[in-house]
C-alpha positions in Angstrom: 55.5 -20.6 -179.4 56.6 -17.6 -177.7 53.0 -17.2 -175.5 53.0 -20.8 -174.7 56.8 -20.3 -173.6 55.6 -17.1 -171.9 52.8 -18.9 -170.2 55.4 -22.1 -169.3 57.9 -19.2 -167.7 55.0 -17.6 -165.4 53.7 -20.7 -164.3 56.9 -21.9 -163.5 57.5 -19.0 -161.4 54.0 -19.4 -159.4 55.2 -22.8 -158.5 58.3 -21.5 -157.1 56.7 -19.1 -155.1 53.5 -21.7 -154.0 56.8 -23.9 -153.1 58.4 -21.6 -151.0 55.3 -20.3 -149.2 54.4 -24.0 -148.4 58.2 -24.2 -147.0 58.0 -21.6 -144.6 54.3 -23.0 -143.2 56.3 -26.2 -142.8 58.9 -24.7 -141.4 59.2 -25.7 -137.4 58.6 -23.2 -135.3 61.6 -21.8 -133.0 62.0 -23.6 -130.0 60.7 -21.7 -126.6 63.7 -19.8 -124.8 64.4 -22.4 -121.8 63.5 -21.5 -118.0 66.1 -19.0 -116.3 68.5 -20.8 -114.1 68.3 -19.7 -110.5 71.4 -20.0 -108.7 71.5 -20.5 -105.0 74.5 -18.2 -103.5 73.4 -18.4 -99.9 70.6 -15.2 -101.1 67.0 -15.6 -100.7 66.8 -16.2 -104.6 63.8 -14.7 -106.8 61.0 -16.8 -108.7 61.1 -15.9 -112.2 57.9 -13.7 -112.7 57.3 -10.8 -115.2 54.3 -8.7 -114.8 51.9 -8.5 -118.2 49.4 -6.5 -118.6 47.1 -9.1 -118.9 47.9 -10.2 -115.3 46.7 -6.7 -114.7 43.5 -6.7 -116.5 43.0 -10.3 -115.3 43.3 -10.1 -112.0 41.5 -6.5 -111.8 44.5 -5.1 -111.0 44.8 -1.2 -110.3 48.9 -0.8 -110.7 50.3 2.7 -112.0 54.2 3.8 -112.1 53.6 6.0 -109.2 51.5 3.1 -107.4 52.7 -0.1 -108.4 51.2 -3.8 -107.3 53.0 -5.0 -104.5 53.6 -9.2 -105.4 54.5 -12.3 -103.3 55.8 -15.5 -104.0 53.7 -18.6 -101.5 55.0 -22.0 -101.2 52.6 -24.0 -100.3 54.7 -27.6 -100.6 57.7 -29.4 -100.8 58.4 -32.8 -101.9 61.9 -34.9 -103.3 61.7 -37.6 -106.0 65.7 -38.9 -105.4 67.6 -36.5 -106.1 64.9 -34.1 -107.5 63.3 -31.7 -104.9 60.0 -29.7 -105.9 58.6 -26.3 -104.3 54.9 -25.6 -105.4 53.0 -22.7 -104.7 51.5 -19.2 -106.5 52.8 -16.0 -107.0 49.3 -13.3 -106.0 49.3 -9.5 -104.9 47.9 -8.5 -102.0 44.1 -9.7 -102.9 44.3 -11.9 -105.7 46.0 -15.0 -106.8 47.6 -14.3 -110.0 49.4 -17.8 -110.9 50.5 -21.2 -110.0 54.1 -21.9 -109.4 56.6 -24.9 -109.6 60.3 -25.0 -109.0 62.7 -27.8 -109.2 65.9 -28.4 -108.1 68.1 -31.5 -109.5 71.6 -30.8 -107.4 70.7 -30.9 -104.0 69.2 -26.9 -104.1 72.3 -25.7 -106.0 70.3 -24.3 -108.7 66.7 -24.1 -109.7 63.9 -23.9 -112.5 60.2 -23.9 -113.3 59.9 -27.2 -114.1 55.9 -26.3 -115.3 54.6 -23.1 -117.4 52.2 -20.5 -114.5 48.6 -22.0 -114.8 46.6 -18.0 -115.0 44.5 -17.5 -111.5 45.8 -21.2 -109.8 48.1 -21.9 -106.9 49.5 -25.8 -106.3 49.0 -27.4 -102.8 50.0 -31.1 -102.8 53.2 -33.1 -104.1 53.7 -36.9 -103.8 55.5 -38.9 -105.3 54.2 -43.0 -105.3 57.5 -44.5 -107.0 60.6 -43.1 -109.3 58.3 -42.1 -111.9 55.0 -42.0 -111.2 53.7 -38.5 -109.4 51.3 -35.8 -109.1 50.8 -32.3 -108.0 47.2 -30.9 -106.8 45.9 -27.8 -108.1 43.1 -25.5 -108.9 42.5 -21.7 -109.9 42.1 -19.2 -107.0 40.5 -16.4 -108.0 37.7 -14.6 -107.7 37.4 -18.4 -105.8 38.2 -21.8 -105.7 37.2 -23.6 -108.8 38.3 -25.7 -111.8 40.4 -28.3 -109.9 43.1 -30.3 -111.3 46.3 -32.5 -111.4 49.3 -32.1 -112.6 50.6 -35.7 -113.2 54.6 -37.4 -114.1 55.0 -40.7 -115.1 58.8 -40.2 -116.0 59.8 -39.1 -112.9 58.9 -35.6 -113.1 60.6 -34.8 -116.3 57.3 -33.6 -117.6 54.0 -33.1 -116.6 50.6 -33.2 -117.9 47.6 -31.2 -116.9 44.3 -32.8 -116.0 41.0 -31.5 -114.8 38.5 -33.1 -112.8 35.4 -31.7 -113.7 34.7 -32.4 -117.5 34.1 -29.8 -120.2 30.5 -30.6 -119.8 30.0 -29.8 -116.1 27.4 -27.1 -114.8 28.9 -26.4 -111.9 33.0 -26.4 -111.6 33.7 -24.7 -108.0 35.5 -26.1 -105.3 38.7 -27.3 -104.5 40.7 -30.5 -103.6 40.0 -31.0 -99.8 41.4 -35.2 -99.8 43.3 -37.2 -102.2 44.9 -40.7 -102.7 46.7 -42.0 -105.5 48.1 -45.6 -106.2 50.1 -46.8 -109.5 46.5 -47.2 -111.5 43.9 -45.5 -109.5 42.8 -42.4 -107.3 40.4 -41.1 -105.5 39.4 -37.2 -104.5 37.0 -35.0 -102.6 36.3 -31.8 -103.6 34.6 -29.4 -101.2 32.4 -26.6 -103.3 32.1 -24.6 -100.3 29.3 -23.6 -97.8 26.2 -22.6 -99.7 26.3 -25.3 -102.3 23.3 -26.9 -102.8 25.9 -30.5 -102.9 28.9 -29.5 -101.4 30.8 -32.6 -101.4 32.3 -34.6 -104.5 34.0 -37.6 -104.5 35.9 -38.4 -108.1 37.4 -41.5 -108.9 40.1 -42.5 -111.5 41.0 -45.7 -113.6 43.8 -44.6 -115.4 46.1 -42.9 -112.2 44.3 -39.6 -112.6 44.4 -38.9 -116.5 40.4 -39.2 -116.6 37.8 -38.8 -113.5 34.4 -39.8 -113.2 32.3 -38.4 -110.2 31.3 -41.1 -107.7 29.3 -39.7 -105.0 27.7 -36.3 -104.1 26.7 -35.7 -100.7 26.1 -32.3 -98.3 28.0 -33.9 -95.6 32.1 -34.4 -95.2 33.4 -37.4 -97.3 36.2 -39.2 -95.6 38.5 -41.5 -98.0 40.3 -44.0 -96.3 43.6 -43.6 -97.0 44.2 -39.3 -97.9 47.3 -38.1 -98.5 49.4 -37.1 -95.9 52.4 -33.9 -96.2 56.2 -35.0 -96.6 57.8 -35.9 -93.4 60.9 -34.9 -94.9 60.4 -31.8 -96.3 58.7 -28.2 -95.2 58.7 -24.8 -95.7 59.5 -22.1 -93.1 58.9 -18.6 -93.1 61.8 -16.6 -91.9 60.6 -12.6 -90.9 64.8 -11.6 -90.7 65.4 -12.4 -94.4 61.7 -12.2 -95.7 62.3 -15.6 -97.0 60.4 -18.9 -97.7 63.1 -21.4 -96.3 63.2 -24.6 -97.9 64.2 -27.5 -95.5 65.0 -31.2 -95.0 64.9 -33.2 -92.0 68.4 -34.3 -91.0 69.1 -36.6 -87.3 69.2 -34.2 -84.5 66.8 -31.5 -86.5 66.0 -29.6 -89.9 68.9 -28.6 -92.4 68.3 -25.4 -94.7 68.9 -26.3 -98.8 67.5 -22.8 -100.2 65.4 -19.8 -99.7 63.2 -18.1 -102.0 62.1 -14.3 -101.3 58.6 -13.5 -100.6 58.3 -10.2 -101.9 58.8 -10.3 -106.1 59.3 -7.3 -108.3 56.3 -4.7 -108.3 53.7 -5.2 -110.8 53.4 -1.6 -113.4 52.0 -1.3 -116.7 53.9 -2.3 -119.2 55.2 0.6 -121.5 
């Protein structure tokens, strides 16, 4: 009786601890720390970016405390959905694109956030917005050059995005970059321009479901025009300013263009990390 009670008492105990280790597996991870909350003050503000060495060994990056990596901040485009205005761009050095960018503002420019995680080695060039919730950014990786296109695509207004690639998983060839696009509520179209060189250098992509899958459509070695390509905000641009080494955001008001926020060019150096 006492073994069997022994036996009873040990297995007991594994249980507990087989319990408890299944708990903590099951356990939900901690939540990510939320996007830092730039606040315009009238000051150029500063992108949230923090230099890690795999940026360094990724982009082939030769920074050193004495001789750190100078880094910039491009925005490339500006768009508004309502009251919800979007800055897209990349953050490089001087010779190589390092990652994508996108900002948002929902006060008027008051105060801003990434509104997307960097995408590694990709910049973002296009914004348009069809309706209140349905919208789409254009993208591809930059370095060492143009390939792997893609969309970053709302359907809730920009609350959240979702990444999707044009060329499939299976492709041989992925270079290029988004030269034309057109969206509607259920379809799209884009050409992708591999570059001179290419044996095809054209590709036009279709999509059935508003850009979540694409199928290629045509390939041809000379310039594919689609019918109706999208065409930059009226309302919005981006203007360099040399005085406060600035990217000035502005909207177009009656009787000119009216200044909402500046973002500076020139980010903290890039060193090793200790």
């Amino acid at each position: 009786m006492l073994q069997a009670s022994v036996l009873f008492s040990v297995s007991s105990l594994g249980l507990c601890l087989l319990g408890a280790i299944y708990a903590q597996d099951q356990a939900p991870l901690p939540a990510p720390a939320p996007p830092p909350v730039l606040e315009n003050r009238g000051a150029p503000l500063v992108a949230p970016y923090s230099c890690s060495a795999e940026d360094i060994r990724a982009g082939g990056l030769s920074c050193t405390e004495d001789e750190p990596c100078a880094i910039f901040l491009e925005i490339s485009a500006v768009d508004s959905n309502g009251h919800r205005i979007l800055a897209a761009g990349n953050i490089h050095s001087e010779s190589v694109t390092l990652s994508s960018v996108l900002l948002t503002s929902d006060d008027d420019g008051k105060t801003w956030t990434e509104a997307y995680p960097p995408i590694r080695s990709a910049g973002l060039d296009r914004i348009q917005f069809l309706d209140s919730q349905n919208g789409w950014i254009s993208g591809g990786e930059l370095s060492p050059l143009p390939r792997n296109p893609f969309f970053l695509i709302t359907s809730d207004g920009g609350n959240s995005w979702r990444q999707r690639p044009l060329f499939n998983e299976e492709a041989d060839n992925r270079f290029g970059a988004v030269q034309q696009v057109s969206f509607s509520r259920t379809g799209a179209s884009a050409v992708v321009d591999r570059g001179q060189g290419s044996e095809v250098r054209y590709v036009l992509f279709e999509s059935n479901d508003a850009g979540d899958t694409w199928q290629i459509r045509q390939e041809s070695s000379k310039p594919i025009a689609l019918p109706h390509p999208f065409a930059p905000s009226a309302t919005w641009r981006e203007r360099p300013d040399a005085a406060t080494k600035s990217s000035i955001i502005e909207r177009r008001v009656p009787g000119g263009w009216q200044p909402v926020a500046s973002f500076a060019v020139r980010l903290a150096p890039c060193v090793p990390p200790q």
